[in-house]
C-alpha positions as CSV (number, residue, x, y, z in Angstrom):
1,X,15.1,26.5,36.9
2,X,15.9,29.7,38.8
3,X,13.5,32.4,39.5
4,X,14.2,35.0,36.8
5,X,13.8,31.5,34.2
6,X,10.3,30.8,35.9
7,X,9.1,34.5,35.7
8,X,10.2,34.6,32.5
9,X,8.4,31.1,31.0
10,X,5.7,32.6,32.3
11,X,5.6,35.7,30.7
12,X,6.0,34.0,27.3
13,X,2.9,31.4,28.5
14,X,0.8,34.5,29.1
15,X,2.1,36.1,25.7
16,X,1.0,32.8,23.6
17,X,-2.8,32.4,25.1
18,X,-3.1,36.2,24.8
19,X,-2.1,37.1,21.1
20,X,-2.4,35.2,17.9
21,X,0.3,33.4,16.6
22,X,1.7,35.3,13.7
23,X,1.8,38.1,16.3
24,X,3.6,35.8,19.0
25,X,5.9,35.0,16.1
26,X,7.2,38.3,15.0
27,X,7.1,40.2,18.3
28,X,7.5,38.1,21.0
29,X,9.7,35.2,20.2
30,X,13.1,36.6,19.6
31,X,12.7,38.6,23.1
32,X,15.0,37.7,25.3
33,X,15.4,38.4,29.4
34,X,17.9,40.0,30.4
35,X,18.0,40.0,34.3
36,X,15.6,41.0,36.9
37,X,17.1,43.2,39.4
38,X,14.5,44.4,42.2
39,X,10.9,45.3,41.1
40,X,12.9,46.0,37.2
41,X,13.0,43.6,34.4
42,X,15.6,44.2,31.7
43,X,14.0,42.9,27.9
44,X,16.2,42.5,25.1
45,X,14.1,43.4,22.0
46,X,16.2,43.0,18.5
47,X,14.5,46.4,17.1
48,X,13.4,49.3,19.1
49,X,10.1,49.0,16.4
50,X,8.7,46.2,18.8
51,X,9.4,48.0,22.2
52,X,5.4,49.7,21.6
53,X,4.1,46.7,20.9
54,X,5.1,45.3,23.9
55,X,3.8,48.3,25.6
56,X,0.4,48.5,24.5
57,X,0.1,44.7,24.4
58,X,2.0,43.2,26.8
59,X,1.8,45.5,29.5
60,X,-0.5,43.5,31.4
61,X,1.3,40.3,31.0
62,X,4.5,41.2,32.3
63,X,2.1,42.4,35.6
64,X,0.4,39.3,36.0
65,X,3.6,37.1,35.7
66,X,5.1,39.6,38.1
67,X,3.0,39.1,40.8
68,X,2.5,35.4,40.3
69,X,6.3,34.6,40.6
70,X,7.8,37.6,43.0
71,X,4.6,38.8,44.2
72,X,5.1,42.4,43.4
73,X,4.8,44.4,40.2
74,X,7.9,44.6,37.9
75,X,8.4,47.5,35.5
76,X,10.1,46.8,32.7
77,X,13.7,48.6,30.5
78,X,13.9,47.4,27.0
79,X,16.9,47.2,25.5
80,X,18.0,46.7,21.8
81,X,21.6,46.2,22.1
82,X,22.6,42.2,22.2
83,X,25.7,43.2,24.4
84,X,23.5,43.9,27.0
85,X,23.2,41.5,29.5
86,X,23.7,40.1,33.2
87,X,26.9,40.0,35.0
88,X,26.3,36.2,34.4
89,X,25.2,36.3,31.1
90,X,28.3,38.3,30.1
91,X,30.7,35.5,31.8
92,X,29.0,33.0,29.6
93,X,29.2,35.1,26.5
94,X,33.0,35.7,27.6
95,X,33.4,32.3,27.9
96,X,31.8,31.1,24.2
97,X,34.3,34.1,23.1
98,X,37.5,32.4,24.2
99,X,36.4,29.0,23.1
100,X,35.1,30.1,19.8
101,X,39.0,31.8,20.1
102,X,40.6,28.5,20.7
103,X,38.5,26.6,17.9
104,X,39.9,29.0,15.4
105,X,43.5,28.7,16.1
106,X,42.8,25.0,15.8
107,X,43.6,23.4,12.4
108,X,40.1,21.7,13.2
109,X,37.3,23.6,11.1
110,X,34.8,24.1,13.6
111,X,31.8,22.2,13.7
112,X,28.4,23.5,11.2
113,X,25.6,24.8,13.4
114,X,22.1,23.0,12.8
115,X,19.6,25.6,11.4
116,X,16.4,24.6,13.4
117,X,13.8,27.7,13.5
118,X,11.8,27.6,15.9
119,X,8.7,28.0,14.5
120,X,8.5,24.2,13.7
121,X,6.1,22.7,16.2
122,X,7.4,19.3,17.4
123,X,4.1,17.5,18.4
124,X,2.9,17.6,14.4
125,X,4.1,15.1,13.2
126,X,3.3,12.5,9.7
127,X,2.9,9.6,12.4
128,X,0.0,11.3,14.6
129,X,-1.3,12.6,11.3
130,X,-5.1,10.5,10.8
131,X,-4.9,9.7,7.4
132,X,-8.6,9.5,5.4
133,X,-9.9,9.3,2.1
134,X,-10.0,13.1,2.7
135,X,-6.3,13.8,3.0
136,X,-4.7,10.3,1.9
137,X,-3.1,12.3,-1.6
138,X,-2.0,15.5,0.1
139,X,-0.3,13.4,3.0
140,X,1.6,11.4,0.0
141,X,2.6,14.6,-1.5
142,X,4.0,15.8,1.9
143,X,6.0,12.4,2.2
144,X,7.2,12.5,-0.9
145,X,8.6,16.2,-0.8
146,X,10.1,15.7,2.8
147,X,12.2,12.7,1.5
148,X,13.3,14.7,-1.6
149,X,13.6,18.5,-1.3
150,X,13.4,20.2,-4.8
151,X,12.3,17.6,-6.7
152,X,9.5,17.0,-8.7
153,X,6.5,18.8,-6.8
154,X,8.1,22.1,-6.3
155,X,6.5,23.8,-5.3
156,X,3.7,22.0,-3.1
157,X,0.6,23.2,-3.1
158,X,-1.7,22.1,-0.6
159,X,-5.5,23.6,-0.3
160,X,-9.2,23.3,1.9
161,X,-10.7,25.0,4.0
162,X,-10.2,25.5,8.0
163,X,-9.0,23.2,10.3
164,X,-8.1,20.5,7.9
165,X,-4.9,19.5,8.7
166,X,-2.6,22.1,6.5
167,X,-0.5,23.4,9.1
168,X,-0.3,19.6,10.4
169,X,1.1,18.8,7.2
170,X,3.5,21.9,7.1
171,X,4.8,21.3,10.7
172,X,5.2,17.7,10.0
173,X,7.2,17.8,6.8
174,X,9.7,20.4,8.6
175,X,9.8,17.8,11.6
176,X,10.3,14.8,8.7
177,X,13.5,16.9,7.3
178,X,15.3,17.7,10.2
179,X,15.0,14.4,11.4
180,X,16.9,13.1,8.5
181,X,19.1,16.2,8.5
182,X,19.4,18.2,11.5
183,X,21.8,21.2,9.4
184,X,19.1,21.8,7.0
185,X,18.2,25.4,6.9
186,X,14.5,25.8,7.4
187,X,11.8,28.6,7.8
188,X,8.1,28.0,8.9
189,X,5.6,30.8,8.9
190,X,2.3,32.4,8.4
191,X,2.0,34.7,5.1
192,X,1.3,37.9,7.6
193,X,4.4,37.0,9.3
194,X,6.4,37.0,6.0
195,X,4.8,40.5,5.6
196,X,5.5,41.5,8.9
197,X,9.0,40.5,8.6
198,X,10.0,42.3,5.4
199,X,7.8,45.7,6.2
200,X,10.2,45.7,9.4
201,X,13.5,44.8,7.3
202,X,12.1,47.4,4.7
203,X,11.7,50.1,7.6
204,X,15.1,49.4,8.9
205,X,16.4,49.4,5.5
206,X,18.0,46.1,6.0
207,X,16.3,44.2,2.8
208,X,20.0,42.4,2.8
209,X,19.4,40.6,5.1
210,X,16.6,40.0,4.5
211,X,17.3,38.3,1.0
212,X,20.1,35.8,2.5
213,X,17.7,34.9,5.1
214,X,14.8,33.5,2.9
215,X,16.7,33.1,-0.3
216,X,19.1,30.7,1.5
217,X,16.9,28.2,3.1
218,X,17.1,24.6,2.1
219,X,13.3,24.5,2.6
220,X,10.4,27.5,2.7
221,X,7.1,26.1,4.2
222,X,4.5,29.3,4.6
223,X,0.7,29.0,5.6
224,X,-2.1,30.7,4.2
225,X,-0.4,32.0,1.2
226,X,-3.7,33.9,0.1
227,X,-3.2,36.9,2.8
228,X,-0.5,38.1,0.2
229,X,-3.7,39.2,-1.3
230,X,-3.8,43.3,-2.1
231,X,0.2,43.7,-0.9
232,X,1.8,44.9,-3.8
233,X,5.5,45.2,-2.9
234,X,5.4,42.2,-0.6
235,X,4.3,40.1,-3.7
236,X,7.3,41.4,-5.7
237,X,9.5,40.3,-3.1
238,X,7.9,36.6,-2.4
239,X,8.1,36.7,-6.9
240,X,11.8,37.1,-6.1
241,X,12.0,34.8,-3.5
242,X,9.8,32.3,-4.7
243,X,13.0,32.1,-8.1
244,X,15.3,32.4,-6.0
245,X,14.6,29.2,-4.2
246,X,13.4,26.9,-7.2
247,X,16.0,28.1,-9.4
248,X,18.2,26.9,-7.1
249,X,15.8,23.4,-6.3
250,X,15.1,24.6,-3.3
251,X,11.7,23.3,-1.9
252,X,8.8,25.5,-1.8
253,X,5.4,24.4,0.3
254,X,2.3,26.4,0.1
255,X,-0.9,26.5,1.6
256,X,-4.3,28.0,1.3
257,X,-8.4,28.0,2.0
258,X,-8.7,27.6,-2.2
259,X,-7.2,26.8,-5.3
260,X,-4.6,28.7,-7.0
261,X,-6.9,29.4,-9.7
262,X,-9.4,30.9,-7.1
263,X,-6.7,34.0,-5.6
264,X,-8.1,37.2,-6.3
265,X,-5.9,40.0,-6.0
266,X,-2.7,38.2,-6.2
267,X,-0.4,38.2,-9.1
268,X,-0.8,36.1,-12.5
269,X,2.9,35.7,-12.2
270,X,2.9,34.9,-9.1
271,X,-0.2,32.6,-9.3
272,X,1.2,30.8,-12.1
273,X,4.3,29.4,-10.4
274,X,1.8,28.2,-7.5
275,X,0.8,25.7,-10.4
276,X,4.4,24.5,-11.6
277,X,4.7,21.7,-9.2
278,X,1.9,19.9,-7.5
279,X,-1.7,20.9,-6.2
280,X,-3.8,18.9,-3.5
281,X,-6.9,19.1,-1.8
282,X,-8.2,18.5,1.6
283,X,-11.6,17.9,2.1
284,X,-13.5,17.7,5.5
285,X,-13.2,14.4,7.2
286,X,-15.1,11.4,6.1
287,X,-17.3,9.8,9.1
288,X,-14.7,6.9,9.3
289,X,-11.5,9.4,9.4
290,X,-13.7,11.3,12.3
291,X,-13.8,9.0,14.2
292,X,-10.2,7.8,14.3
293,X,-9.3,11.4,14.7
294,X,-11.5,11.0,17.6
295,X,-10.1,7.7,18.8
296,X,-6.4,9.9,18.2
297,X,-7.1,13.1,20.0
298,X,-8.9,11.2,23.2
299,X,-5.4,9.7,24.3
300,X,-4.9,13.3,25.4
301,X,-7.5,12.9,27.9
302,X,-7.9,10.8,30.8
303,X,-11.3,9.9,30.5
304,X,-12.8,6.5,29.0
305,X,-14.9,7.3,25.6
306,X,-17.6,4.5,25.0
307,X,-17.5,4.2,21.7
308,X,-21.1,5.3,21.1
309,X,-19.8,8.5,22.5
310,X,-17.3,8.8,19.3
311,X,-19.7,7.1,17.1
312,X,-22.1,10.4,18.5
313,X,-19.8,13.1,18.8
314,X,-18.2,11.9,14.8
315,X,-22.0,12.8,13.6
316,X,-22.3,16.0,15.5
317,X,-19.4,17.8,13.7
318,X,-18.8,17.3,10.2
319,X,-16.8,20.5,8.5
320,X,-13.2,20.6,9.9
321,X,-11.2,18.7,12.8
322,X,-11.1,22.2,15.0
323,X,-15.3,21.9,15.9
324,X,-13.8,18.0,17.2
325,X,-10.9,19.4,19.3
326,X,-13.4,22.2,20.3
327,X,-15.6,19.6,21.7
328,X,-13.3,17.4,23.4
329,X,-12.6,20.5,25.3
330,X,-16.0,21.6,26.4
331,X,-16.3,17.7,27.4
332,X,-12.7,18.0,29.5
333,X,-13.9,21.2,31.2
334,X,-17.5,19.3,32.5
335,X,-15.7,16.3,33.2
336,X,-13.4,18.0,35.2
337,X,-15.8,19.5,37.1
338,X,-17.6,16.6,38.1
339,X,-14.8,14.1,38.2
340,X,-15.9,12.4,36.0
341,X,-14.1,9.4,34.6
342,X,-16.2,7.9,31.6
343,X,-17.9,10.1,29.2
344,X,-21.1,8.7,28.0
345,X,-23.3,10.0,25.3
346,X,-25.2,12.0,27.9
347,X,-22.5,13.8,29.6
348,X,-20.8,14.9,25.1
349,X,-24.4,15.7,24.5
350,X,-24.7,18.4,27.2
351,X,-21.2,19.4,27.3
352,X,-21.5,20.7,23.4
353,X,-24.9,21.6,23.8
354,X,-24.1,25.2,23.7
355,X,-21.3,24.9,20.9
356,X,-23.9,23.1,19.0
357,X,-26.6,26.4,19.4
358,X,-23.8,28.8,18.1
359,X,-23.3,27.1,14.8
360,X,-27.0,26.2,13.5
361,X,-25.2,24.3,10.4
362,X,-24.2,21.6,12.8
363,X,-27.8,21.1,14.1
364,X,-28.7,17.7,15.2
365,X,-31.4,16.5,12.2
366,X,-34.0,13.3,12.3
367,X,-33.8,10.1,10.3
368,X,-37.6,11.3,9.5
369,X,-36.5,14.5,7.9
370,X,-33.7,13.0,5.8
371,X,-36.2,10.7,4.7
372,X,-38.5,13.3,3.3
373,X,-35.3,15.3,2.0
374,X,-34.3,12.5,-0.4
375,X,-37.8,11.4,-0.9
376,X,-38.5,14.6,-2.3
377,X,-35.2,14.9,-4.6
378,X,-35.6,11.5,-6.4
379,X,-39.3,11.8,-6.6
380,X,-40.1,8.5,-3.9
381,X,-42.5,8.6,-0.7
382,X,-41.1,8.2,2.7
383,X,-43.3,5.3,2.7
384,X,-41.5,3.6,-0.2
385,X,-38.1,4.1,0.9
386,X,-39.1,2.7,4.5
387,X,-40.8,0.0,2.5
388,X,-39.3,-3.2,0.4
389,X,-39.7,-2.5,-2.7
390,X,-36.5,-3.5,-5.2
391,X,-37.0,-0.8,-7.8
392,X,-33.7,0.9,-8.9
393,X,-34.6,4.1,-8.1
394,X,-36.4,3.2,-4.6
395,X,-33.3,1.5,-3.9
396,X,-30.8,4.0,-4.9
397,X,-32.9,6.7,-2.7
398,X,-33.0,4.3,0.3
399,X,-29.4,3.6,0.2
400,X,-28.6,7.5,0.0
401,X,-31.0,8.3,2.8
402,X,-28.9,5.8,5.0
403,X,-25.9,7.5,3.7
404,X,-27.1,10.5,5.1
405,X,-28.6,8.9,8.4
406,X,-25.2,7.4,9.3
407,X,-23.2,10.9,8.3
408,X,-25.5,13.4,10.2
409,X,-27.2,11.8,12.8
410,X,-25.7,10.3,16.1
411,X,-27.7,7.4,15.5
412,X,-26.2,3.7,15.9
413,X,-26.4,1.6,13.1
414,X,-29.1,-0.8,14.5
415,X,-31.3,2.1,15.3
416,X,-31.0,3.4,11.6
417,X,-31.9,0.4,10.7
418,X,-34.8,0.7,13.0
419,X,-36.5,3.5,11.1
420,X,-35.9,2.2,8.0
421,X,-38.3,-1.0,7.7
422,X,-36.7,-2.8,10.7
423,X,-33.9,-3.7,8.3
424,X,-29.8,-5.4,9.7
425,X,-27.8,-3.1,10.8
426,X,-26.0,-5.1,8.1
427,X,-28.0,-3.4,5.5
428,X,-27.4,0.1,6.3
429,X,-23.4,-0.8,6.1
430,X,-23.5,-2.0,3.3
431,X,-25.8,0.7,2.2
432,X,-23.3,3.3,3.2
433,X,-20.1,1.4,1.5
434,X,-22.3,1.0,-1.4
435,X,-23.2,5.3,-2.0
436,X,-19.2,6.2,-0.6
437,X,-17.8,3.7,-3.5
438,X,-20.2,5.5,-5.7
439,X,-19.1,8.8,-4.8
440,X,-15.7,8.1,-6.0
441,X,-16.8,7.6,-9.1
442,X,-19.7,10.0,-9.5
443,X,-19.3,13.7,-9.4
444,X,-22.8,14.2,-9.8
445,X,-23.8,12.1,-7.0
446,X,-21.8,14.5,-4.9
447,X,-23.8,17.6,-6.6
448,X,-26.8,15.7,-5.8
449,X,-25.6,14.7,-2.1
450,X,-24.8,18.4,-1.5
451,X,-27.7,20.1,-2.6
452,X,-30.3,17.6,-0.3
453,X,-27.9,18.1,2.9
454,X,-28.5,22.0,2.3
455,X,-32.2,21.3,2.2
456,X,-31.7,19.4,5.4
457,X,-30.1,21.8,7.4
């Protein structure tokens, strides 16, 4: 890798960690580097509207990257014309001319051009996916969709809240078809980068192509459908889209932080056509799937977990897989600080200690207060449900409270057990299997599970 190729990896590096993604996306990566010729870098921009962006937002990258690689500051021409380019650049371009020359005098038809965008990102994938109780349906819609395009859930729509695993699932069914077929023509983006996109083609007048471009893909896989919300024309054109693709049994995959029937501001049309194919949920992570997300995402580090540490760190953070990866990254930065090589419960404890401060919901509780909690819902004493007493409902608000001991408290299972009578940590297992089983069958056990945790915290 030459010197111009390092300067300019790192400029992209820089762009990433500085601007959000759908921003990244639409402004930065179809840039291309020209040459660098002095203190002067020559950017190839494929619409003069991008050229402030980049100099208002990007200003201070290209400075940075400047000094770092040729250790002076480079100014910047943008250019909009893709015949501009390096004395090298136009050899190579000169050379792809003639052969493409050659190939077309040939009787030979010349060879079709995999479509990959590049917006697919290769490390999400269905095998690194942690399948859980949580996701098991969605992930089975995915796989079924990926292995046939068009068919019966068209389109697939796939909702939950933050940090979930819905762009996991996106990424990986995009990865799943071009593995089986590298020509397939695909596009993966954000919602606001679908508006982006067609309020620039709209600008430029150049709605053309901007029509073959989505209406021609073999597969359309957008995130966070609901920031359509409020925008009027760009609606219309995702409603003409949106027919244009499953007329033709083209696949559609959607996602979103609700269901369909929950988008205000969007279009009853447009709403309704979310519906024709299939819906799934994603709910937050069970304690079991947390921890072999855990178990998944500590590979990336090269640290020892004890499993009390996992067992700890699964009861800490409850809501989303983000608040785990978040934490495995406040425990990387202390480890590497200390050079460390096992993490302990200690050394997660005080690493998160501040991440657990700034969200108050994920507030370490006591076995005493859940206890009380549940005590006081179904109308039993703390004393009774510590006690050993068989009556249904003592029972039924013991087992719960062990539920909620194991679920929300970094406690191990003998030490639940502990503060429950001196009971097995057999009992509290099977206390746990006994109330999750029950929750699968029970919607109102999940009201009633809901409303004591928000009495808890």
């Amino acid at each position: 890798m030459n010197q111009e190729q390092v300067f300019w990896e790192r400029v992209l590096q820089l762009a990433k960690d500085n601007l959000k993604q759908s921003a990244f996306d639409f402004f930065v990566s179809d840039a291309r580097l020209l040459e660098v010729s002095g203190d002067t870098a020559r950017i190839f921009l494929d619409s003069p509207f991008k050229k402030l962006f980049w100099e208002e937002n990007l200003k201070g990258v290209i400075i940075t990257a400047g000094f770092e690689i040729y250790n002076e500051q480079i100014t910047v021409i943008y250019e909009f014309s893709p015949a501009s380019s390096s004395p090298s650049q136009s050899r190579a371009n000169s050379e792809r001319r003639h052969h493409a020359q050659e190939l077309n005098s040939s009787p030979v038809s010349p060879p079709i051009t995999p479509f990959i965008h590049p917006d697919i990102k290769p490390q999400y994938t269905f095998t690194n996916f942690v399948q859980g109780d949580n996701n098991q349906w969605a992930k089975a819609a995915a796989l079924a969709v990926s292995d046939n395009l068009g068919g019966l859930y068209n389109p697939l729509f796939i909702f939950g809240g933050p940090g979930l695993g819905k762009t996991h699932l996106l990424n990986a069914i995009g990865n799943k078809v071009l593995e089986d077929n590298p020509n397939a023509r695909i596009k993966y983006l954000s919602s606001e980068t679908f508006i982006n996109d067609f309020l620039e083609h709209l600008r430029l007048n150049d709605m053309d192509n901007f029509k073959k471009t989505y209406r021609n893909l073999d597969l359309l896989l957008i995130d966070d459908i609901q920031s359509l919300r409020n925008k009027a024309s760009t609606q219309e054109e995702f409603f003409h889209t949106f027919n244009a693709l499953h007329e033709n049994s083209k696949q559609i995959v959607l996602t979103s932080d609700r269901n369909p029937d929950y988008l205000d501001n969007l279009e009853e049309r447009l709403v309704t056509r979310f519906k024709w194919g299939l819906t799934s949920e994603i709910t937050p992570p069970d304690f079991e799937t947390r921890i072999a997300i855990l178990r998944n995402k500590c590979q990336e580090y090269p640290y020892e977990f004890t499993d009390d540490t996992l067992t700890y760190l699964a009861g800490q953070f409850n809501s989303n897989v983000r608040d785990l990866e978040g934490a495995l990254k406040d425990i990387h930065l202390l480890a590497t600080m200390r050079k460390l090589t096992e993490i302990t419960v200690d050394v997660a404890a005080e690493a998160i200690r501040s991440r657990k401060q700034t969200n108050p919901q994920n507030m370490l509780v006591s076995i005493e207060k859940i206890q009380n909690e549940v005590g006081n819902f179904y109308g039993v004493s703390q004393k009774e449900i510590k006690g050993a007493k068989r009556v249904q409902n003592i029972v039924h608000a013991r087992q719960v409270a062990m539920y909620l001991a194991r679920e929300l408290t970094d406690n191990s299972l003998p030490k639940i057990g502990k503060e429950f009578g001196g009971r097995d940590h057999t009992t509290v297992m099977h206390a746990y299997n006994k109330i999750k089983s029950l929750l699968a069958e029970d919607d109102s056990l999940e009201i009633e599970l809901t409303t004591i945790r928000n009495k808890i915290r």
